[in-house]
C-alpha positions as CSV (number, residue, x, y, z in Angstrom):
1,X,21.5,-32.1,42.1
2,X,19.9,-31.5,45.2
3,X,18.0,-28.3,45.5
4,X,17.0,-26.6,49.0
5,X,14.1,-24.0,49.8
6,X,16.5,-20.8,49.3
7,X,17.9,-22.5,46.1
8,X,14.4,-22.8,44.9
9,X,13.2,-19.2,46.1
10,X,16.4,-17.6,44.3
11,X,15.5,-19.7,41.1
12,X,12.0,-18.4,41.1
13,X,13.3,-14.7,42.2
14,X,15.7,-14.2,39.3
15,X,13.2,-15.8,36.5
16,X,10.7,-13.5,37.8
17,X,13.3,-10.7,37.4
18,X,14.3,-11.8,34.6
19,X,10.9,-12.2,33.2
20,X,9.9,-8.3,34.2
21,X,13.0,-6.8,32.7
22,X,11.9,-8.6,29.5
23,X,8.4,-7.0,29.2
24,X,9.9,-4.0,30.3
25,X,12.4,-4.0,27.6
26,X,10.1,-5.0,25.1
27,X,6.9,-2.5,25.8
28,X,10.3,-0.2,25.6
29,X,11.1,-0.9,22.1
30,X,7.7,-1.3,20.4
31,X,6.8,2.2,22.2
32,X,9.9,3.5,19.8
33,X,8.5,1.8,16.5
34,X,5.4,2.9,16.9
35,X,5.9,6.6,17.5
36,X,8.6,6.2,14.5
37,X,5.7,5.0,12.3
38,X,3.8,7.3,13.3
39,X,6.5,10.3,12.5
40,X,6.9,8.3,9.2
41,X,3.0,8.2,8.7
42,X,2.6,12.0,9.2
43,X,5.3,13.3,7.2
44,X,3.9,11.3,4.2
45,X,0.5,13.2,4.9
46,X,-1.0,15.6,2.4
47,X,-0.2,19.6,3.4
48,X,-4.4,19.8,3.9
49,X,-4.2,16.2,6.4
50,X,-1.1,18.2,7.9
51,X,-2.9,21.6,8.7
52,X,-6.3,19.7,9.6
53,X,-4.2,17.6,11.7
54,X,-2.3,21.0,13.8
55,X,-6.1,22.8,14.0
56,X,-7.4,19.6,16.3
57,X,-4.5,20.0,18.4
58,X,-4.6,23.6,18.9
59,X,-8.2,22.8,19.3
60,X,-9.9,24.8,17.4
């Protein structure tokens, strides 16, 4: 197989597409896990953790 400079600039296009769309994807998913363990992590919280917790944010 004999490969010529636009064969060789669309291989290196679509890998570089193909490799953004991964990390994309990726940063996409453990963004989702995260905030679900965090959702998991404050609903197992004390009720005093929970109400120290809402003061901060109202910032008090």
């Amino acid at each position: 197989m004999d490969f010529g400079p636009v064969g060789i600039f669309i291989l290196v296009v679509t890998c570089a597409c193909s490799f953004l769309l991964a990390r994309w994807l990726s940063k996409r998913t453990r963004d989702k896990r995260s905030e679900r363990e965090r959702q998991a992590r404050e609903a197992s919280d004390s009720r005093q953790v929970r109400r120290a917790r809402e003061r901060r944010r109202a910032g008090r």
